[in-house]
C-alpha positions in Angstrom: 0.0 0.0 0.0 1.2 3.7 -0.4 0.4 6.3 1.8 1.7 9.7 1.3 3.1 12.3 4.7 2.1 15.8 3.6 3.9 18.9 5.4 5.7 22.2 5.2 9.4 20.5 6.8 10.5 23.5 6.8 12.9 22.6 8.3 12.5 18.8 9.0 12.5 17.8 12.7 14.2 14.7 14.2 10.2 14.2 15.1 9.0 14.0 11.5 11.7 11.6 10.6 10.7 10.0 13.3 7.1 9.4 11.9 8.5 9.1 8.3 10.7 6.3 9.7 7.8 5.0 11.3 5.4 5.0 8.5 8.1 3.5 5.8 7.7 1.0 7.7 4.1 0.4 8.1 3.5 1.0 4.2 5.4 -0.4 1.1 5.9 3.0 -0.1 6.0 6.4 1.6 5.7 9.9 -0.6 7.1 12.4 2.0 5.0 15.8 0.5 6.3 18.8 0.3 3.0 21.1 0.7 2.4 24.7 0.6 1.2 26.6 3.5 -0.4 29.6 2.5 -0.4 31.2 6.4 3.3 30.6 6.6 6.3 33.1 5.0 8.9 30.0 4.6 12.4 30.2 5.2 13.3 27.1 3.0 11.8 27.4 -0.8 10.1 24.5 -1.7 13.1 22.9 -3.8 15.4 23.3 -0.9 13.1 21.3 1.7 12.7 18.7 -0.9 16.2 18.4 -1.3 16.9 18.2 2.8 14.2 15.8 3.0 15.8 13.3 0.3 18.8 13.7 2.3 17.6 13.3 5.5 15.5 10.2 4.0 17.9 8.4 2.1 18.9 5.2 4.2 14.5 4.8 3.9 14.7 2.9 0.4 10.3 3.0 0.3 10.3 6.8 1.1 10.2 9.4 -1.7 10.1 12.7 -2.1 7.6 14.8 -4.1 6.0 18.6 -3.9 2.3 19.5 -3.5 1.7 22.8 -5.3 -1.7 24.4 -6.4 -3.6 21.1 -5.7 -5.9 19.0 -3.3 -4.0 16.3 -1.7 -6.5 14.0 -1.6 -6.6 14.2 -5.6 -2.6 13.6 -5.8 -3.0 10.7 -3.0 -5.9 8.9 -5.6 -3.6 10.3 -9.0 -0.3 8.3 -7.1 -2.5 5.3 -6.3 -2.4 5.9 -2.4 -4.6 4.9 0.0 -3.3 6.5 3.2 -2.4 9.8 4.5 -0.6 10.0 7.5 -0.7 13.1 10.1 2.0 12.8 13.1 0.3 14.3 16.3 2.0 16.3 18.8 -0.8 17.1 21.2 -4.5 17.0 21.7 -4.8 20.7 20.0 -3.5 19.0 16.7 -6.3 16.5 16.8 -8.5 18.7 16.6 -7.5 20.3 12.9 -6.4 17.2 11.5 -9.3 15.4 12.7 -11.4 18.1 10.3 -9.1 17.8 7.8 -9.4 13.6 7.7 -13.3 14.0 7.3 -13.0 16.1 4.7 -10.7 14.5 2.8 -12.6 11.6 3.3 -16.2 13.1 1.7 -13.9 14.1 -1.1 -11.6 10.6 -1.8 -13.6 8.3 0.4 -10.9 5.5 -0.7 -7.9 7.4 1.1 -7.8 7.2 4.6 -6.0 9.1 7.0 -3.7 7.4 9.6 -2.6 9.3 12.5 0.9 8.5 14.6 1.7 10.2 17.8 4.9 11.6 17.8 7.6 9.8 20.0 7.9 11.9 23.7 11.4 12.5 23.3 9.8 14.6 20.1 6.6 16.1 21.7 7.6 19.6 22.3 9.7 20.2 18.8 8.4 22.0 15.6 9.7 23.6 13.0 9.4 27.4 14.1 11.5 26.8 17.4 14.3 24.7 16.1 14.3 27.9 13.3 14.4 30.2 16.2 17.0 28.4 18.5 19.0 28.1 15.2 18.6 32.4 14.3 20.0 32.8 17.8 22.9 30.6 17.3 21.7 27.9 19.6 22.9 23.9 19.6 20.4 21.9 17.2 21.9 18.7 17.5 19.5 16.0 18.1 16.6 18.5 17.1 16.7 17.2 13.5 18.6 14.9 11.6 21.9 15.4 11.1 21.5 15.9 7.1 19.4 18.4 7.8 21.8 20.7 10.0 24.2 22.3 6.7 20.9 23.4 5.6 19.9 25.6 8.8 23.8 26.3 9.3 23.8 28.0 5.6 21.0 29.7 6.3 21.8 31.4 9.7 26.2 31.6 9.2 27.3 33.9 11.3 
């Protein structure tokens, strides 16, 4: 079966590679999705997370790397043949979105489904914007994402 992981990664977290890692190896194939987000200013461009998260993924042989742009994802989940979507949770308070989110993409695709994996604990309390943050301010990342992913927020913030 494939599945598909839509998200910003921008930048990728040691908790989404955890559920990437997780979910390559619940499904024969994982497409890691590079998707818009139209209430975020990104500091990756879209080519340059898709290039950290092929890096970051490449000991995953099932996992591959494509961009959402302009487009429903439950229509590019049916147009790759997927049947899954997987959402990694944090907390209760991103139940609440995704949980939306899976019904409606369910009315619209009722074949997908969406899968939902809780984030390990040692990962809980990471995202994105405050590994960006503790990076701006020149603090220690290590740990807080993959190590292929650290040139990437050291070019970006070089003192």
């Amino acid at each position: 079966m494939i599945a598909v992981y839509p998200g910003s990664f921008d930048p990728v977290t040691s908790g989404h590679l955890d559920i990437i890692a997780r979910a390559a190896g619940m499904f024969e194939r994982l497409i890691v999705l590079v998707a818009a987000n139209s209430s975020k200013a990104p500091l990756f461009a879209a080519p340059e997370r898709v290039e950290m998260l092929r890096a970051c993924c490449a000991p995953l042989p099932n996992v591959s790397v494509d961009t959402l742009e302009r487009r429903l994802l439950v229509d590019y989940a049916t147009e790759r043949g997927a049947r899954a979507i997987v959402k990694g949770l944090r907390a209760v308070s991103d139940f609440e979105y995704e949980f939306q989110m899976a019904l409606l993409n369910r009315r619209l695709q009722p074949q997908v489904e969406t899968v939902f994996l809780m984030t390990s604990a040692e990962h809980s309390y990471l995202s994105s914007s405050i590994v960006k943050e503790i990076a701006r301010l020149g603090g220690d990342i290590t740990g807080l994402v993959p190590d292929a992913a650290v040139p990437f927020l050291e070019g970006k913030f070089a003192r």
